[in-house]
C-alpha positions in Angstrom: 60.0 -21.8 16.7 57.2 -20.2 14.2 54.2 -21.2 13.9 54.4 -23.2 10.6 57.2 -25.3 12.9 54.6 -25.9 15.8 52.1 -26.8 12.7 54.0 -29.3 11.3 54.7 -31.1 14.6 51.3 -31.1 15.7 50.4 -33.2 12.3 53.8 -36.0 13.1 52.1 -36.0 16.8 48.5 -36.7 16.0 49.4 -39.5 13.3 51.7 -40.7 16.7 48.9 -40.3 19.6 46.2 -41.2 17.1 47.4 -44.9 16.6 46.0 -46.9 19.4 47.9 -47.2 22.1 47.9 -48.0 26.1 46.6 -44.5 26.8 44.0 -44.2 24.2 43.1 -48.0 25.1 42.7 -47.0 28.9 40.0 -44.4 27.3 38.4 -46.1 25.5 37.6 -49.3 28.6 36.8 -46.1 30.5 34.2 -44.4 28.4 32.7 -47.9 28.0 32.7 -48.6 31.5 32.2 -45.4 33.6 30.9 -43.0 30.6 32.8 -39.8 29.6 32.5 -37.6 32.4 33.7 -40.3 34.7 36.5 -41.1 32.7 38.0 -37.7 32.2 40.6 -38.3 35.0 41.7 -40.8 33.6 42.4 -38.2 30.2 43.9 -35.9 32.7 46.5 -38.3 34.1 47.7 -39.3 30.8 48.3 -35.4 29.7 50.3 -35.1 33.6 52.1 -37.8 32.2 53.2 -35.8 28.8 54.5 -32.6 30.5 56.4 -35.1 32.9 57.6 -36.6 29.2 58.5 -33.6 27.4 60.5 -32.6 30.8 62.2 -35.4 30.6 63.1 -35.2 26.9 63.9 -31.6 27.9 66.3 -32.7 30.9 68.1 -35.5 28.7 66.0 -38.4 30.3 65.6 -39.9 26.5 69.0 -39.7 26.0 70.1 -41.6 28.8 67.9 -44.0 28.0 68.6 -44.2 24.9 71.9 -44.9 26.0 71.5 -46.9 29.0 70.8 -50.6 29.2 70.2 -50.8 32.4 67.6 -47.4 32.8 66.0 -48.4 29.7 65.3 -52.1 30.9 64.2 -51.6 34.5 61.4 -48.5 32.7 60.9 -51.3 30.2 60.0 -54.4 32.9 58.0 -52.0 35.2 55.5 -50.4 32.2 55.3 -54.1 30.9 54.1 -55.6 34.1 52.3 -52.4 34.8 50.4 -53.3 31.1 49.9 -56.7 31.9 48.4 -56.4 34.9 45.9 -54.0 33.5 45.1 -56.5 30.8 44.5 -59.5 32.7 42.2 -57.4 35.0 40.1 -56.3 32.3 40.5 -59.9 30.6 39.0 -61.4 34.4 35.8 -57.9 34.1 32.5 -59.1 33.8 31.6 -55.7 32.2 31.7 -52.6 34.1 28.7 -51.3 33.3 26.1 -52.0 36.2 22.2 -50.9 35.0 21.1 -51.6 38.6 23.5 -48.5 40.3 21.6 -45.7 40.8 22.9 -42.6 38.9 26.1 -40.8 40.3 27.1 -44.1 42.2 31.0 -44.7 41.5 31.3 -48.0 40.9 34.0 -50.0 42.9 37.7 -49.0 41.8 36.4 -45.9 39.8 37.1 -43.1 41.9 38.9 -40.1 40.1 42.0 -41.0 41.9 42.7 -44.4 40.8 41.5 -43.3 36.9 43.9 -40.7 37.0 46.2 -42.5 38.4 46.2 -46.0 36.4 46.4 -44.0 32.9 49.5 -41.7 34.3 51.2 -44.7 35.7 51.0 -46.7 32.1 52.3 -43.8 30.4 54.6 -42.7 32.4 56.6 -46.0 32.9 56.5 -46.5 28.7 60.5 -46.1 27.4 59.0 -46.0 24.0 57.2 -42.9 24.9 60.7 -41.1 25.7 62.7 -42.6 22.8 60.2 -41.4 20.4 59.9 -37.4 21.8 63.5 -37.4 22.3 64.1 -38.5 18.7 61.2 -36.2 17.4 61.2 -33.2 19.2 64.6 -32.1 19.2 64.0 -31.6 15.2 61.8 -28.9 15.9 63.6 -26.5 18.6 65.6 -23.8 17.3 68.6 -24.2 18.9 69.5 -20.5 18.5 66.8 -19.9 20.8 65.5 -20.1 24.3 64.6 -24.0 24.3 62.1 -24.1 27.5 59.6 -21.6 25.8 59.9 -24.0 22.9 59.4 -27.0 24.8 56.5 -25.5 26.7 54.6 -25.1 23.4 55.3 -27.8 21.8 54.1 -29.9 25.2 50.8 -28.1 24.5 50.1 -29.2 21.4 51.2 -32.4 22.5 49.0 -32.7 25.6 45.7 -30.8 23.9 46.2 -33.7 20.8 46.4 -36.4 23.1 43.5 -35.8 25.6 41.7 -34.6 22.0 41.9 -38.5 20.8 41.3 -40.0 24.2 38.2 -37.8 24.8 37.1 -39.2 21.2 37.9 -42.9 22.4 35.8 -42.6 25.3 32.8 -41.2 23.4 33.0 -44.0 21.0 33.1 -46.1 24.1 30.0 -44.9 25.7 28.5 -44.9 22.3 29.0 -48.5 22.2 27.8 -49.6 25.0 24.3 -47.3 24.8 23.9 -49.0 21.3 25.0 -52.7 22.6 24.3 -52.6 26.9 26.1 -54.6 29.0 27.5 -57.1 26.4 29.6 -54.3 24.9 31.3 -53.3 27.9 32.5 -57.4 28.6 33.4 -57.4 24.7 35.5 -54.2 24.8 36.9 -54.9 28.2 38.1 -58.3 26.7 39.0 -56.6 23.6 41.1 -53.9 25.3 42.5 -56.2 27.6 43.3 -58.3 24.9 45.4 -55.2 23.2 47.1 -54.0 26.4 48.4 -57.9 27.0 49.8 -57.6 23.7 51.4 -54.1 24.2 52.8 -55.8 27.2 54.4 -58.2 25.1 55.6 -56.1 22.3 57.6 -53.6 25.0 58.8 -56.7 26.8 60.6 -57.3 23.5 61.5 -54.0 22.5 65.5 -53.3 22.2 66.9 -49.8 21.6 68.0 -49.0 18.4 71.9 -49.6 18.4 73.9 -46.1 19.0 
């Protein structure tokens, strides 16, 4: 793979990572709620969750999927429920954001550990996430060539683009709510609550592509 390859794939993957999704979603209710710094883990779970993706791609997990109905639904059912319980909890917030707590106080259900672990979980248990690397990343691995060394770079780019945009979501969250208080964090809790409820729905519906 040269360079111009990797280049090339890093633009397909922004445009990808760049149009909201769970993960991105995820940052931005965190940088609202907790601020940047707190939300990081959060950034960090999600980029576990790409190497564990691009591994999988790697191992042929995407196309067993892609060829399984069975694999494919019971990924599909568990990220869905996973996304709609995440939604209606942020639906049910009364804002996050607590003026009161004295500075370096975690608020209840913030701890690093559950951050990290609630962003890995959604992406991680997303099908869609492995039919679209398995279908796009193939197309850029030499197959003359060693392929793990390949996939090892182009993970990342992958992973550096994707906590790039959800470190930018999470500033624009904690942007918000300095300019707006504690009515931004309800509005962009029920906003991004709102979104991942409908995310939910769209992968409920989701069917493979015929093969």
């Amino acid at each position: 793979m040269n360079t111009a390859t990797l280049l090339v794939f890093a633009f397909v993957a922004l445009v990808a990572i760049a149009t909201p999704g769970p993960t991105v979603l995820l940052a931005l209710a965190n940088g609202s709620r907790f601020g940047v710094r707190r939300s990081l883990p959060g950034m960090l779970g999600a980029v576990a969750s790409d190497f564990v993706l691009v591994g999988a791609v790697a191992l042929g997990l995407g196309a067993l999927l892609a060829a399984s109905e069975f694999w494919f639904s019971v990924l599909k059912w568990v990220g869905a429920a996973y996304l709609a319980w995440l939604g209606i909890r942020l639906l049910r917030s009364q804002g996050g954001l607590d003026l009161s707590r004295p500075e370096g106080e975690v608020p209840s259900g913030a701890t690093p550990r559950a951050i990290f672990a609630k962003s890995f979980l959604v992406a991680v248990t997303n099908p869609k996430g492995y039919l679209f690397c398995s279908a796009l990343m193939p197309q850029f691995i030499d197959p003359a060539a060693a392929q793990w060394p390949q996939y090892a770079a182009i993970s990342i780019v992958f992973a550096g683009l994707d906590f790039s945009v959800m470190l930018a979501y999470a500033v624009i969250g904690a942007r918000a709510v300095k300019l707006l208080r504690q009515r931004a964090v309800l509005w962009l809790d029920r906003c991004c609550g709102g979104a991942l409820l409908a995310l939910a729905g769209s992968l409920a519906f989701y069917r493979r592509s015929a093969t």
